[in-house]
PyMOL Python script that loads the backbone (N, CA, C, O; Angstrom):
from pymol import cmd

cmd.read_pdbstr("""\
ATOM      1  N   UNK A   1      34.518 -70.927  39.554  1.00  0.00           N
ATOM      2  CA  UNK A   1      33.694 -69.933  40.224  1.00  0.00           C
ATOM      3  C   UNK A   1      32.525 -70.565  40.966  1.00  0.00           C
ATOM      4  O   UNK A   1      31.815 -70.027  41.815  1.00  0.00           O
ATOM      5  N   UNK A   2      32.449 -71.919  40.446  1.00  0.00           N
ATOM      6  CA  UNK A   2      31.266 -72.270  41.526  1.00  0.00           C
ATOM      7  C   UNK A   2      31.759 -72.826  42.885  1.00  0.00           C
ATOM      8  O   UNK A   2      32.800 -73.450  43.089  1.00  0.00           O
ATOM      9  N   UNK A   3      30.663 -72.423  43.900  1.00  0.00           N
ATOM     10  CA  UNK A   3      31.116 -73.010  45.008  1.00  0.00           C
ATOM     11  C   UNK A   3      31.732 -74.312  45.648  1.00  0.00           C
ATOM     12  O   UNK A   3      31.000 -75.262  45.368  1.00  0.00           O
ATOM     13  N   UNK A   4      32.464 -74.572  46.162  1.00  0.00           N
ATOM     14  CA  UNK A   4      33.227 -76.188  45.994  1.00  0.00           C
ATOM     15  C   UNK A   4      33.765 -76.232  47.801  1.00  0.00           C
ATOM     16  O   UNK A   4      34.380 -75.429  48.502  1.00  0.00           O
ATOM     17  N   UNK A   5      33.077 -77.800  48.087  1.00  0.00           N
ATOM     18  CA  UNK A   5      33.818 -77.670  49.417  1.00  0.00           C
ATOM     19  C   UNK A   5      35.218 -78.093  50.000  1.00  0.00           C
ATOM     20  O   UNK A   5      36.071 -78.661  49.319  1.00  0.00           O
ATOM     21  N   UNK A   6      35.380 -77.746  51.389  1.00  0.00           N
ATOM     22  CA  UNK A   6      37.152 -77.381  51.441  1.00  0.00           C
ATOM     23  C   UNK A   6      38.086 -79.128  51.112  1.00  0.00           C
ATOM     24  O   UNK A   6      39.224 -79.156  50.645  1.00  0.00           O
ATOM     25  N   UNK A   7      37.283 -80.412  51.480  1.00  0.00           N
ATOM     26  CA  UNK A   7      37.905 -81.585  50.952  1.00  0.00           C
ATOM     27  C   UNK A   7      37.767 -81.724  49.935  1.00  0.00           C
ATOM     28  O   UNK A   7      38.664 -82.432  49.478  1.00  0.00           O
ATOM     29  N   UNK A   8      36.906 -81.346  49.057  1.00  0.00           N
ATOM     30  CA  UNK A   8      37.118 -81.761  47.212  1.00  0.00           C
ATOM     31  C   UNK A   8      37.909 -80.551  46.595  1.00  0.00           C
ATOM     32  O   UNK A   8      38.408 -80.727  45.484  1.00  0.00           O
ATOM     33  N   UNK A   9      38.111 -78.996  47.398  1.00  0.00           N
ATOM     34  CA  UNK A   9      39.452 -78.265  46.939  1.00  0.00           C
ATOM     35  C   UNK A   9      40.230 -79.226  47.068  1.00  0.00           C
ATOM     36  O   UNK A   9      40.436 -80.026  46.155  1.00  0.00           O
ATOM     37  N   UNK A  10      40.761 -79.292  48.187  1.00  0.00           N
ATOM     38  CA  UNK A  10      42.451 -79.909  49.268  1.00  0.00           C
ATOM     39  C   UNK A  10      42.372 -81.391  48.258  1.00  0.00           C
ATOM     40  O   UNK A  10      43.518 -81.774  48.021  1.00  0.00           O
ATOM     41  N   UNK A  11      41.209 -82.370  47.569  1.00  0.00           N
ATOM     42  CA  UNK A  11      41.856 -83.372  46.560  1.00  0.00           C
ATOM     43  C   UNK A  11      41.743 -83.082  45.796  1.00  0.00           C
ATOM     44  O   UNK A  11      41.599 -84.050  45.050  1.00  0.00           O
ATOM     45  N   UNK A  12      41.637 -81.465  44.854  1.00  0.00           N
ATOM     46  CA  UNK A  12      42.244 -80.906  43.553  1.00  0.00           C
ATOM     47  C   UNK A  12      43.336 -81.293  43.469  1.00  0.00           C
ATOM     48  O   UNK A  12      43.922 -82.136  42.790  1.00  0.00           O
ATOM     49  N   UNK A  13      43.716 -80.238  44.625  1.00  0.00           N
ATOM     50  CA  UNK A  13      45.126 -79.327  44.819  1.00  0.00           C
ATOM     51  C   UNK A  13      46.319 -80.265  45.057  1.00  0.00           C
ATOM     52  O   UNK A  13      47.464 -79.892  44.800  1.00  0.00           O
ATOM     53  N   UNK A  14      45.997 -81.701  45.637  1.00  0.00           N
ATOM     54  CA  UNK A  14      46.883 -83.107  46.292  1.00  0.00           C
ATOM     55  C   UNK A  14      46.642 -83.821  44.790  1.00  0.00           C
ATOM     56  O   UNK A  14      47.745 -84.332  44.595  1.00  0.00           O
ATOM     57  N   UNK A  15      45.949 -84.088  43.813  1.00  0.00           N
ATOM     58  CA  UNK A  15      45.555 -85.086  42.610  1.00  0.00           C
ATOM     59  C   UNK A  15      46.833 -83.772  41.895  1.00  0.00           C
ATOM     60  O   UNK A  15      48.026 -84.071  41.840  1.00  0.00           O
ATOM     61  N   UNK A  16      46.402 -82.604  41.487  1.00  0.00           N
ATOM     62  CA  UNK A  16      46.862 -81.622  40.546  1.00  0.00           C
ATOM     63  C   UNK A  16      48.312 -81.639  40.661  1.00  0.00           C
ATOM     64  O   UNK A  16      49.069 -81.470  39.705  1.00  0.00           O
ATOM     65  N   UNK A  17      48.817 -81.932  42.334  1.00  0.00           N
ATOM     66  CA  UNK A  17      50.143 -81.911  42.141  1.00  0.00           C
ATOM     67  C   UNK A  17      50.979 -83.341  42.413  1.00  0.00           C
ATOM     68  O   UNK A  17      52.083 -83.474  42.941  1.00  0.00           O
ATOM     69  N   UNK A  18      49.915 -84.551  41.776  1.00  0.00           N
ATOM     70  CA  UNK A  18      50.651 -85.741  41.187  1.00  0.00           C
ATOM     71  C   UNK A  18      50.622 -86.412  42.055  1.00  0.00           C
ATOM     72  O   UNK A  18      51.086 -87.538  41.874  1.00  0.00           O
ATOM     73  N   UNK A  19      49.915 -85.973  43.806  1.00  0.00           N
ATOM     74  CA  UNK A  19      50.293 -87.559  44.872  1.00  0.00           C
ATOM     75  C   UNK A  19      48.742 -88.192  44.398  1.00  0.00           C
ATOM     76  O   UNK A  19      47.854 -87.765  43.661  1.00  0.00           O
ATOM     77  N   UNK A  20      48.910 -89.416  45.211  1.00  0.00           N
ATOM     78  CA  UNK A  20      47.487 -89.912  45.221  1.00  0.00           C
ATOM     79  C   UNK A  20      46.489 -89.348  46.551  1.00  0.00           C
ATOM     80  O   UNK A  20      46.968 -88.980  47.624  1.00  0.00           O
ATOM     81  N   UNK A  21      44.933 -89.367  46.219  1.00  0.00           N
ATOM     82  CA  UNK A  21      44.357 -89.117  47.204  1.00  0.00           C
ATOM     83  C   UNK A  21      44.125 -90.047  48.558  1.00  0.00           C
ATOM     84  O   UNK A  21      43.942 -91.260  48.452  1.00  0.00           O
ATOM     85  N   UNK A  22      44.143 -89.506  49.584  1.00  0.00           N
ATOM     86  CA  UNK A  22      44.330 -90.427  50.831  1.00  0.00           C
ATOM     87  C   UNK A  22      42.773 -91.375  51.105  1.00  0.00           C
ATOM     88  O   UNK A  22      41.763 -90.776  51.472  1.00  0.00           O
ATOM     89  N   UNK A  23      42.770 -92.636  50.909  1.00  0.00           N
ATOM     90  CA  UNK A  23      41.686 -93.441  50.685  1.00  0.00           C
ATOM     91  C   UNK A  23      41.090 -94.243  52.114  1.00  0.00           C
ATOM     92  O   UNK A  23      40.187 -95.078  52.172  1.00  0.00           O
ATOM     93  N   UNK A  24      42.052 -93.595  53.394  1.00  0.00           N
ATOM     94  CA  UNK A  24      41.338 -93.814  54.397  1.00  0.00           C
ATOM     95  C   UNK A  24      40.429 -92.824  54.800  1.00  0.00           C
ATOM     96  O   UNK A  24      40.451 -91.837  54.065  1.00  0.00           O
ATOM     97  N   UNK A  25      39.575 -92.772  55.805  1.00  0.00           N
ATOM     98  CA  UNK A  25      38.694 -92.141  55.881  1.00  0.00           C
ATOM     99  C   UNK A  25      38.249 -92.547  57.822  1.00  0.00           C
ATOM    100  O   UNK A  25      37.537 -93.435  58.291  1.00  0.00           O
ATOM    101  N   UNK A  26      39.196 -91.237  58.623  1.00  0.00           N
ATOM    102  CA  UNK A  26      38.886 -92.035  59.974  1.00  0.00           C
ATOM    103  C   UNK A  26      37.259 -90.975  60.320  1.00  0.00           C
ATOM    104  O   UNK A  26      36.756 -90.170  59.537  1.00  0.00           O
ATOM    105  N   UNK A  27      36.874 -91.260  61.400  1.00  0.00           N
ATOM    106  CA  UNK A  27      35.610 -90.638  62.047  1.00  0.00           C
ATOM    107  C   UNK A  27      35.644 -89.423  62.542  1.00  0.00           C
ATOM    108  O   UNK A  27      36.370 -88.717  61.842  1.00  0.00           O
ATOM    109  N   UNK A  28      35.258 -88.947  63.293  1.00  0.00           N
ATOM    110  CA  UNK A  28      35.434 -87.557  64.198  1.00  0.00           C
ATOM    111  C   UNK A  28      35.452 -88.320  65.723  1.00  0.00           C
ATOM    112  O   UNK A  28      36.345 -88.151  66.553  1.00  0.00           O
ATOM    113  N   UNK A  29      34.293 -89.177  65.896  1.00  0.00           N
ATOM    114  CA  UNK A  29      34.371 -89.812  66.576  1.00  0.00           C
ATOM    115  C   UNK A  29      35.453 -90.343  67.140  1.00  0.00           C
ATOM    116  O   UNK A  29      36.041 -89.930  68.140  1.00  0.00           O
ATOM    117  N   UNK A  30      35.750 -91.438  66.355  1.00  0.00           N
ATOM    118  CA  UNK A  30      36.773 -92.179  66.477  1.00  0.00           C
ATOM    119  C   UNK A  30      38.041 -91.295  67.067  1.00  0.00           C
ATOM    120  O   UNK A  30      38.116 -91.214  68.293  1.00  0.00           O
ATOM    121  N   UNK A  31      38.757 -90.817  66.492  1.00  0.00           N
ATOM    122  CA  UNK A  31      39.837 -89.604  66.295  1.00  0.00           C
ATOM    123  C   UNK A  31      40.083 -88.768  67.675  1.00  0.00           C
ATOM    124  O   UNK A  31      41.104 -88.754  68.362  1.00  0.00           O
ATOM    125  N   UNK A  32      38.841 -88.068  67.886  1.00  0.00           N
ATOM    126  CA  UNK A  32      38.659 -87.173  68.808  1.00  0.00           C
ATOM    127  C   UNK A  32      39.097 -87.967  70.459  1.00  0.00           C
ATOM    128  O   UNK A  32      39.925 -87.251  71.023  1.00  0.00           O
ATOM    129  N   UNK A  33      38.834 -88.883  71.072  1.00  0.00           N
ATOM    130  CA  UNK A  33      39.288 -89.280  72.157  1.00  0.00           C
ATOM    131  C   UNK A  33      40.787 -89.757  72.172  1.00  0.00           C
ATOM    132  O   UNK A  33      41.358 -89.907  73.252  1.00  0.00           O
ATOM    133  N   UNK A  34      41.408 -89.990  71.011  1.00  0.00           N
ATOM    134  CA  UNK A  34      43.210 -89.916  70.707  1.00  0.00           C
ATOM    135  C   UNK A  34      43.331 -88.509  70.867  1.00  0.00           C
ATOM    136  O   UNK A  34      44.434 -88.164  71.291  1.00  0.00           O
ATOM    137  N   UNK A  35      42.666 -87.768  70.691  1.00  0.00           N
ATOM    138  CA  UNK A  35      43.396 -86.327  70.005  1.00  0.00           C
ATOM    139  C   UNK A  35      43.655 -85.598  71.638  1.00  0.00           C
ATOM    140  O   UNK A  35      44.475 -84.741  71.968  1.00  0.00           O
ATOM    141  N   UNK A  36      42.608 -86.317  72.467  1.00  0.00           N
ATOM    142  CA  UNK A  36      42.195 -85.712  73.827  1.00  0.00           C
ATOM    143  C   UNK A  36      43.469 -86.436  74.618  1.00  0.00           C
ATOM    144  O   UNK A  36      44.110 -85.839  75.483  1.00  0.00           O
ATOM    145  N   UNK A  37      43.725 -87.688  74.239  1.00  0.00           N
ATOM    146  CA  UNK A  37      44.650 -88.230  74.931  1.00  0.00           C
ATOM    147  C   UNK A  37      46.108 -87.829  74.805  1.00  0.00           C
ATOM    148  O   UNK A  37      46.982 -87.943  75.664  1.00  0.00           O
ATOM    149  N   UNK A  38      46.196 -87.408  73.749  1.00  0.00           N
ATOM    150  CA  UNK A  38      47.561 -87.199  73.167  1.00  0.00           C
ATOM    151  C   UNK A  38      47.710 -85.098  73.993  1.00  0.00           C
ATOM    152  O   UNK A  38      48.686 -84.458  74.384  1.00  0.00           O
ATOM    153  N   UNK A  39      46.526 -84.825  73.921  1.00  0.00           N
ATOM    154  CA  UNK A  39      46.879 -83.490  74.558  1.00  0.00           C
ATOM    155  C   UNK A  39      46.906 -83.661  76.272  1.00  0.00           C
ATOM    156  O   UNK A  39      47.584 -82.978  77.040  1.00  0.00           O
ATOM    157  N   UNK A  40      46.124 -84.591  76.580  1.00  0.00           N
ATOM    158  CA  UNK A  40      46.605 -84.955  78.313  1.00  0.00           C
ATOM    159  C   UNK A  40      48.092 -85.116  78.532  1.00  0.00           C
ATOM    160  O   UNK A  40      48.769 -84.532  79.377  1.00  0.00           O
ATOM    161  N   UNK A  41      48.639 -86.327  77.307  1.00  0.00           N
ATOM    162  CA  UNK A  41      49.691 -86.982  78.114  1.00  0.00           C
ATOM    163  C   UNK A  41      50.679 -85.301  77.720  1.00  0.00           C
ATOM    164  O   UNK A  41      51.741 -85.099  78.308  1.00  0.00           O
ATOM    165  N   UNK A  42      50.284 -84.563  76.988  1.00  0.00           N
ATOM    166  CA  UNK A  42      51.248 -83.259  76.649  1.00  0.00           C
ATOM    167  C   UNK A  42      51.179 -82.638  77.777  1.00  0.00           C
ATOM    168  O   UNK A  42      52.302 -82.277  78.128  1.00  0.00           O
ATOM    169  N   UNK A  43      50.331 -82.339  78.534  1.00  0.00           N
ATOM    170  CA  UNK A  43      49.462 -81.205  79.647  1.00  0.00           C
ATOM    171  C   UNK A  43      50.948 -82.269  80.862  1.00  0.00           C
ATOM    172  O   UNK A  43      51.671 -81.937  81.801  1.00  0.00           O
ATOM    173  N   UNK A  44      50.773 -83.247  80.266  1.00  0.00           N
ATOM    174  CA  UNK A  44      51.941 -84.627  81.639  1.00  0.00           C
ATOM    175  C   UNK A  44      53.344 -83.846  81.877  1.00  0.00           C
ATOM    176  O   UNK A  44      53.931 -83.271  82.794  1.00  0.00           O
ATOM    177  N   UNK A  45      53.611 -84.298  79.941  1.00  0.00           N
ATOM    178  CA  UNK A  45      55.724 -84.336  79.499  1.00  0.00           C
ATOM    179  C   UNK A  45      55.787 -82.803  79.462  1.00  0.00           C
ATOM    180  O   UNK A  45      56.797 -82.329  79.981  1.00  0.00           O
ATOM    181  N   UNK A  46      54.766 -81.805  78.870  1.00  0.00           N
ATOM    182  CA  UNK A  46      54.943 -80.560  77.902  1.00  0.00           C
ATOM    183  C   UNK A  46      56.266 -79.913  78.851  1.00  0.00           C
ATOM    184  O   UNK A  46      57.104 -79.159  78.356  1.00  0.00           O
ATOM    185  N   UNK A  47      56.281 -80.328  80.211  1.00  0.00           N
ATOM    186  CA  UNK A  47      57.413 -79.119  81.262  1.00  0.00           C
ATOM    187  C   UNK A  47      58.565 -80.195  80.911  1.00  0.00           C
ATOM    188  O   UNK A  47      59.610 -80.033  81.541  1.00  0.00           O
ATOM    189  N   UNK A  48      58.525 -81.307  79.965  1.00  0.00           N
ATOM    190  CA  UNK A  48      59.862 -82.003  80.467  1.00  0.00           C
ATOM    191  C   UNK A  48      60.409 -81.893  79.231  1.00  0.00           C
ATOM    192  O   UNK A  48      61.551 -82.303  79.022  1.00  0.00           O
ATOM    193  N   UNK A  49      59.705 -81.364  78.334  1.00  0.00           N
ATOM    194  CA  UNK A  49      60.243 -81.103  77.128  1.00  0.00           C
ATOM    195  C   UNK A  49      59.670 -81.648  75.902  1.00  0.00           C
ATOM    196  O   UNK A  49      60.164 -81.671  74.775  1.00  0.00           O
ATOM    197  N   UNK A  50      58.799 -81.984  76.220  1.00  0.00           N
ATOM    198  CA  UNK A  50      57.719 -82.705  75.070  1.00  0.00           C
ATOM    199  C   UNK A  50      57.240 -81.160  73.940  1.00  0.00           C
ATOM    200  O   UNK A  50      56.732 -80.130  74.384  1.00  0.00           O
ATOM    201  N   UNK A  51      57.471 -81.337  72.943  1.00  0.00           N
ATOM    202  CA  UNK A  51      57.423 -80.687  71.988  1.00  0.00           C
ATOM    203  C   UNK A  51      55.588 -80.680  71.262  1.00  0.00           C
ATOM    204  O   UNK A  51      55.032 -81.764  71.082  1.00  0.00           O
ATOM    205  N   UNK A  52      55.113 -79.813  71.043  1.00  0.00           N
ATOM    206  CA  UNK A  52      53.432 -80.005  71.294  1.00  0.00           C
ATOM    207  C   UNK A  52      53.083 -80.407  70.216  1.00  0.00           C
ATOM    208  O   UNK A  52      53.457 -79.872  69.172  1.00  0.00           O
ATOM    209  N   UNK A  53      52.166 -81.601  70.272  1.00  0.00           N
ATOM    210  CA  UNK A  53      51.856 -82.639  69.327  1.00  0.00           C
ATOM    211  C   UNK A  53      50.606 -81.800  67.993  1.00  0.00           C
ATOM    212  O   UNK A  53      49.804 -80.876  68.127  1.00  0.00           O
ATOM    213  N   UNK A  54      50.892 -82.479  67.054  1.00  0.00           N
ATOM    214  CA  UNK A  54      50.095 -81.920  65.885  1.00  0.00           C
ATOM    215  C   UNK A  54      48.439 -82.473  66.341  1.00  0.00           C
ATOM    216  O   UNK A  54      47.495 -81.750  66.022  1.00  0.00           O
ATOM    217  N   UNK A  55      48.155 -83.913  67.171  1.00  0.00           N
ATOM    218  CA  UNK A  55      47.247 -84.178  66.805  1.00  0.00           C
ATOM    219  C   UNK A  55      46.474 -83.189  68.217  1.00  0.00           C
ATOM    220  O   UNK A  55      47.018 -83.099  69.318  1.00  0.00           O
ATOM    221  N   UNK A  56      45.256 -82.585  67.897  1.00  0.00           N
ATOM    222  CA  UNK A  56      44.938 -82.230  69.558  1.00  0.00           C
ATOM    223  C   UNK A  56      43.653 -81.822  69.280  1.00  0.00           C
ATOM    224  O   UNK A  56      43.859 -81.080  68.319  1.00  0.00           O
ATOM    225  N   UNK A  57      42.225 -81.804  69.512  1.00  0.00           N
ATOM    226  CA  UNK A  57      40.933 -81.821  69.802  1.00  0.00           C
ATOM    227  C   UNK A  57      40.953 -80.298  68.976  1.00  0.00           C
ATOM    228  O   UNK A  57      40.706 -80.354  67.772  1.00  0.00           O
ATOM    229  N   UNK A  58      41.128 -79.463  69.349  1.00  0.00           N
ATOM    230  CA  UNK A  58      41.419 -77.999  68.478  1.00  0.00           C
ATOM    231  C   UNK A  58      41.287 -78.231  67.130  1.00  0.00           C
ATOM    232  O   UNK A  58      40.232 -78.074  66.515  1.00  0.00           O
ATOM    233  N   UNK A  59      42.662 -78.720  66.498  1.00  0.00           N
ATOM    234  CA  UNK A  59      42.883 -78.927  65.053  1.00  0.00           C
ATOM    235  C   UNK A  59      41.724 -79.819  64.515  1.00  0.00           C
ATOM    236  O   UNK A  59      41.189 -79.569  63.435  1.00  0.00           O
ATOM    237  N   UNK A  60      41.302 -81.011  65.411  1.00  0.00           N
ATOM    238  CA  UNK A  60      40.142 -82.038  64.790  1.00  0.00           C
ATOM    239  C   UNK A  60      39.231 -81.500  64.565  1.00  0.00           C
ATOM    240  O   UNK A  60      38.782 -81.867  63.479  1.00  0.00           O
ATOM    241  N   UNK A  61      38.418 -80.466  65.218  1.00  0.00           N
ATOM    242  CA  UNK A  61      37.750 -79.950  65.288  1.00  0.00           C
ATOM    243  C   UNK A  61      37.488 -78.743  64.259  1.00  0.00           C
ATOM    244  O   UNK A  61      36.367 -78.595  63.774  1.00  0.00           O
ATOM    245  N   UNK A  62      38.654 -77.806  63.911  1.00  0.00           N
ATOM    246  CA  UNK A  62      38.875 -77.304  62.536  1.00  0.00           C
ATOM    247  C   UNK A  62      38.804 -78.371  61.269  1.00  0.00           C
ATOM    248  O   UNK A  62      38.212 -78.152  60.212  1.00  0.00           O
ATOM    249  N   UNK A  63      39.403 -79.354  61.545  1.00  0.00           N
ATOM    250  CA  UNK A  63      39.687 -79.895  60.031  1.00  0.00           C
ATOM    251  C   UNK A  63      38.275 -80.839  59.727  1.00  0.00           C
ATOM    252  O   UNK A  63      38.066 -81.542  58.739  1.00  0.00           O
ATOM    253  N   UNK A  64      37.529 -80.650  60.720  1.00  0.00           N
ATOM    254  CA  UNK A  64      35.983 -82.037  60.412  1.00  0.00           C
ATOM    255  C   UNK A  64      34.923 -80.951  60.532  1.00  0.00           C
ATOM    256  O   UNK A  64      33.833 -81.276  61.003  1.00  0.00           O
ATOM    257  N   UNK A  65      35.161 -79.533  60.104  1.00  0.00           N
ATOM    258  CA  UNK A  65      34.165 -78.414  59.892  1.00  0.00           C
ATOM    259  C   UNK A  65      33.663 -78.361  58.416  1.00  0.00           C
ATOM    260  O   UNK A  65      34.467 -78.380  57.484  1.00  0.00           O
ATOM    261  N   UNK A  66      32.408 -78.300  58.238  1.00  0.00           N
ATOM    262  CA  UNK A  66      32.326 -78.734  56.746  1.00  0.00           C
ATOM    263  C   UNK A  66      32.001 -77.104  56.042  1.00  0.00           C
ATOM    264  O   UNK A  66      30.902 -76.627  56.325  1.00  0.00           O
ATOM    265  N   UNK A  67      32.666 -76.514  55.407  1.00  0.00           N
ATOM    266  CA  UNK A  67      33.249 -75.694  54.995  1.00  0.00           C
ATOM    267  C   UNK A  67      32.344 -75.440  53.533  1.00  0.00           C
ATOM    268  O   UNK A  67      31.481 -76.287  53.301  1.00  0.00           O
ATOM    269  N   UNK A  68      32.471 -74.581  52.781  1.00  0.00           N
ATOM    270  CA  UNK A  68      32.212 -74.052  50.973  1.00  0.00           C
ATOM    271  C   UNK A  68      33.127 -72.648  50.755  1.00  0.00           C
ATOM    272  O   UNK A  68      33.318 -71.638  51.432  1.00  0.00           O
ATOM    273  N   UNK A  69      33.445 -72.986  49.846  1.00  0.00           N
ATOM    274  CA  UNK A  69      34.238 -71.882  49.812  1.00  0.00           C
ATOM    275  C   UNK A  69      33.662 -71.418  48.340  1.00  0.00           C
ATOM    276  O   UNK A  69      33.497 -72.249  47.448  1.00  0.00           O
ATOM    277  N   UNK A  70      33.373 -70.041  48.165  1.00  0.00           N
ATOM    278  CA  UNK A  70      32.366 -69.279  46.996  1.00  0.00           C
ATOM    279  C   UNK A  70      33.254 -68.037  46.823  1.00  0.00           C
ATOM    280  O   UNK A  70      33.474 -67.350  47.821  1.00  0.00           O
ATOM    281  N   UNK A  71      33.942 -67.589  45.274  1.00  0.00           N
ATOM    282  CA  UNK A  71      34.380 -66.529  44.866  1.00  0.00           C
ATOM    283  C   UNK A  71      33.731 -65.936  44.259  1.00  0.00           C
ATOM    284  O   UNK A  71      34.054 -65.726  43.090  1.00  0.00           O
ATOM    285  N   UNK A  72      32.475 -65.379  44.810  1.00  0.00           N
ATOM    286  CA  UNK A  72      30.911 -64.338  44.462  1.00  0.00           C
ATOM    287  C   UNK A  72      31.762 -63.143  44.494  1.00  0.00           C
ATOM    288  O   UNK A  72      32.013 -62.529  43.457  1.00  0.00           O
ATOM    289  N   UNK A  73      32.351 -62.682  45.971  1.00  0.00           N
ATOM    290  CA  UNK A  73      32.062 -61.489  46.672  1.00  0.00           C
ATOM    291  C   UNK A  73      33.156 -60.819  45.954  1.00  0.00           C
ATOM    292  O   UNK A  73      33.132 -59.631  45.630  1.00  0.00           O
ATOM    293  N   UNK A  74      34.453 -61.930  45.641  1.00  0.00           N
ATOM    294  CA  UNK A  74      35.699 -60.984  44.565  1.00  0.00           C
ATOM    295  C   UNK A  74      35.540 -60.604  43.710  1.00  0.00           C
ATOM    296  O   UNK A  74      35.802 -59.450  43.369  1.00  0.00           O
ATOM    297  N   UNK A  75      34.819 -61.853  42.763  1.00  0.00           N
ATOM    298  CA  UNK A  75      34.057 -61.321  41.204  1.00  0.00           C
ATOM    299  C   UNK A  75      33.197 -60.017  41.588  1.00  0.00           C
ATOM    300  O   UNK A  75      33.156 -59.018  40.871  1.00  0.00           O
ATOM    301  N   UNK A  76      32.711 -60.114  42.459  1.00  0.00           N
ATOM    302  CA  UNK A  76      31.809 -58.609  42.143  1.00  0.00           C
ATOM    303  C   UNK A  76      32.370 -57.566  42.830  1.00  0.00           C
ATOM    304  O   UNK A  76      31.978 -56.511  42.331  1.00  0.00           O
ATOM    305  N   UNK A  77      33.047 -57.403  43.668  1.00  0.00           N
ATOM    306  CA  UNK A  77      33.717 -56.184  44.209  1.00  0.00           C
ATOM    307  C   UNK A  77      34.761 -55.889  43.218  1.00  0.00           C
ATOM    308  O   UNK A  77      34.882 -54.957  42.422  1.00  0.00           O
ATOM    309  N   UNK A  78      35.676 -57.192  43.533  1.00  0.00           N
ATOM    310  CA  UNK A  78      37.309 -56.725  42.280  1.00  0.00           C
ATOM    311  C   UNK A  78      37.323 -57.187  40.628  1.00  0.00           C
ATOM    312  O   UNK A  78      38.299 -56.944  39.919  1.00  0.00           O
ATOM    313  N   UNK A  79      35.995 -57.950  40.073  1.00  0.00           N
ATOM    314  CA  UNK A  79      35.737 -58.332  38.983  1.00  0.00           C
ATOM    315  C   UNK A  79      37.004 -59.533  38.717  1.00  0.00           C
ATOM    316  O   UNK A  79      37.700 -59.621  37.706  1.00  0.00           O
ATOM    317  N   UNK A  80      37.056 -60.301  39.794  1.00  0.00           N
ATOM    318  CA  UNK A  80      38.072 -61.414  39.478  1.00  0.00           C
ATOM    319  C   UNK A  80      37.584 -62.330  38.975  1.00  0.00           C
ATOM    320  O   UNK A  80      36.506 -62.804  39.333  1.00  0.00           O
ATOM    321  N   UNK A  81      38.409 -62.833  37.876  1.00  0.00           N
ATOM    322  CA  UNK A  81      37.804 -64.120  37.118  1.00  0.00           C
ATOM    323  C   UNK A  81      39.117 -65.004  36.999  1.00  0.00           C
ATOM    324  O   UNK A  81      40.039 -64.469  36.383  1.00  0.00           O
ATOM    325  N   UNK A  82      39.329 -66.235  37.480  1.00  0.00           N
ATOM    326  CA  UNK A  82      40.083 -67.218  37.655  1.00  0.00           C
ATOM    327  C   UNK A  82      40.807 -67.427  35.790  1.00  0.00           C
ATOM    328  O   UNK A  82      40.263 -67.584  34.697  1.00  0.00           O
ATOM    329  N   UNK A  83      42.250 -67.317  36.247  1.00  0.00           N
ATOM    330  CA  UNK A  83      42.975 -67.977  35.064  1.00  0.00           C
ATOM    331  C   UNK A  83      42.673 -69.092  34.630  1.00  0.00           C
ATOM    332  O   UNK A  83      42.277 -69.244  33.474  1.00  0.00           O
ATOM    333  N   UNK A  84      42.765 -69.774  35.226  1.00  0.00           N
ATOM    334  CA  UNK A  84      42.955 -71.659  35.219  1.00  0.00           C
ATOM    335  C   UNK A  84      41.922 -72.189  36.180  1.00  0.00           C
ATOM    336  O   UNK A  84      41.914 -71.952  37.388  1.00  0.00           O
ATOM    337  N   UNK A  85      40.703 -73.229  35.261  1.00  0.00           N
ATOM    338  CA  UNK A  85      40.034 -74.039  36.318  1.00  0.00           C
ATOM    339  C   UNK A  85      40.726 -74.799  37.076  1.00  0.00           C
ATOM    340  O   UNK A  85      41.875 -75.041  36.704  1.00  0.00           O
ATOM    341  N   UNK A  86      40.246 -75.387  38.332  1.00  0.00           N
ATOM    342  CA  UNK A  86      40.717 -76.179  39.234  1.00  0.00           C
ATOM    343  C   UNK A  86      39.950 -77.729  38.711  1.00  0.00           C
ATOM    344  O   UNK A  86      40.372 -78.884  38.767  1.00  0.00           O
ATOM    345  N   UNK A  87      39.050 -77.327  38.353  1.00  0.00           N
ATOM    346  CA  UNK A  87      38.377 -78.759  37.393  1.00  0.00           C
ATOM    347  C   UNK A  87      39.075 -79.387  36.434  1.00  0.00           C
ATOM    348  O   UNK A  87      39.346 -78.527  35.597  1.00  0.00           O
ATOM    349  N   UNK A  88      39.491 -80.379  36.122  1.00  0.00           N
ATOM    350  CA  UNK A  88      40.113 -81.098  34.839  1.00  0.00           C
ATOM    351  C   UNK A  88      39.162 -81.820  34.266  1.00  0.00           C
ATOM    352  O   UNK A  88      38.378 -82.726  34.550  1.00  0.00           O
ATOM    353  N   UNK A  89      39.556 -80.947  33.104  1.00  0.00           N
ATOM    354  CA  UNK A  89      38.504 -80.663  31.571  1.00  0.00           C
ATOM    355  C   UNK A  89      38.419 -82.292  30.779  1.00  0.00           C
ATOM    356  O   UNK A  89      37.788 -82.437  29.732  1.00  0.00           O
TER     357      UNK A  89
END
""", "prot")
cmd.dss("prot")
cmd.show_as("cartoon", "prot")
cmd.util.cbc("prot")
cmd.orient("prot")
């Protein structure tokens, strides 16, 4: 129930179901002028049949948003209280 942000959920949820956690760590920086390139050369092939790439300035931009995620508003509207911590005890 306490607030927890969205990368230490997502390496619960990746540890909880047995892979290892990913121990690189690229930039926004860095990242973001591939992500731009890879959606140009798409904007190039996309009419020749290029299939639209996962990496693209959009998604980087969602996934390097720093996020909290808080179950206040359920507990007190629907009185939800979690089965199972996501913490290991």
């Amino acid at each position: 129930m306490e607030p927890m942000k969205f990368w230490e959920f997502v390496s619960l949820v990746v540890e909880g179901l047995g892979y290892e956690r990913s121990r690189i760590k690229i930039p926004t920086f860095v990242i973001m002028p591939i992500a731009h390139l890879v959606e140009w050369i798409y904007k190039l092939l996309g009419p020749y049949g290029m299939k639209l790439p996962q990496l693209i300035p959009s998604r980087i931009r969602i996934i390097s948003c720093s996020r909290t995620f808080d179950c206040s508003k359920a507990k007190d509207r629907l009185g939800y209280a979690p089965i199972v911590t996501l913490q290991v005890l």
